[in-house]
C-alpha positions as CSV (number, residue, x, y, z in Angstrom):
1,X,-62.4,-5.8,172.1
2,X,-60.7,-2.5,172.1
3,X,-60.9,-0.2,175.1
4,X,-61.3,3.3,173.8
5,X,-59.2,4.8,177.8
6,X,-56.7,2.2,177.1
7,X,-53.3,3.8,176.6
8,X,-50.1,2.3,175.5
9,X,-46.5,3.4,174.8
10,X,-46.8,4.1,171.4
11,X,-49.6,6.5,172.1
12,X,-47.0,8.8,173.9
13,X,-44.1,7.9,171.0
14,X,-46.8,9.3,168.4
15,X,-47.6,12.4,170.5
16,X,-43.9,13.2,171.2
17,X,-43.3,12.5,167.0
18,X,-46.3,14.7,166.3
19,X,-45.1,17.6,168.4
20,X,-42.0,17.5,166.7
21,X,-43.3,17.2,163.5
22,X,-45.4,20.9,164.2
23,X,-42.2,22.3,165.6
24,X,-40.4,21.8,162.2
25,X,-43.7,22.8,160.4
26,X,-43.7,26.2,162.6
27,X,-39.8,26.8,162.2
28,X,-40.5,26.1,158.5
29,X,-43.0,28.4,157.4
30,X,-41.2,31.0,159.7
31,X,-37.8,30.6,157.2
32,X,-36.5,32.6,155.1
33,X,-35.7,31.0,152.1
34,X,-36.9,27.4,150.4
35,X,-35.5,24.9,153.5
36,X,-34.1,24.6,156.4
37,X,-30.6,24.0,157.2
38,X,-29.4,21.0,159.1
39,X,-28.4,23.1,162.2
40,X,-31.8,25.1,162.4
41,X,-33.6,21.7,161.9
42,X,-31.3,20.2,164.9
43,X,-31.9,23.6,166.9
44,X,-35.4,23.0,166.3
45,X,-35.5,19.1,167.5
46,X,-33.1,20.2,170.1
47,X,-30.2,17.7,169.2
48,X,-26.7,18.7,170.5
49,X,-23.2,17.3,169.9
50,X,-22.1,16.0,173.3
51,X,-18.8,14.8,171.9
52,X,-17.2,13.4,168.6
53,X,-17.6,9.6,169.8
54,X,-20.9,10.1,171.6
55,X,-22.6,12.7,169.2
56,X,-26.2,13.0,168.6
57,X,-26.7,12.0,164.9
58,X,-27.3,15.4,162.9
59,X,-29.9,15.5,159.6
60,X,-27.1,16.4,157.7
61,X,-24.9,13.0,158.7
62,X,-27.8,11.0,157.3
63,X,-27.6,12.5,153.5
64,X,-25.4,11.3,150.8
């Protein structure tokens, strides 16, 4: 049986993704323009380079 006050750690990991998710929804319908550029969507998630070795992974790495 499921308690319906029980709460676990993905509870707070889906919260956290589904406040981000409505940040890039806000930012997006805000935009001028049909996207979003990889630094608006990383100023938006609130990702920063630290260094070259130790850098955040930015959107735009991830595309090919």
């Amino acid at each position: 049986m499921v308690m319906l006050g029980t709460r676990t750690v993905s509870d707070h990991v889906a919260l956290a993704e589904i406040e981000l998710c409505g940040e890039l929804m806000i930012a997006a319908s805000a935009a001028i323009g049909e996207r979003l550029s990889a630094d608006r969507i990383d100023e938006v998630l609130n990702v920063r380079v630290i260094a070259e070795r130790t850098a955040v992974p930015r959107q735009a790495d991830h595309r090919e």
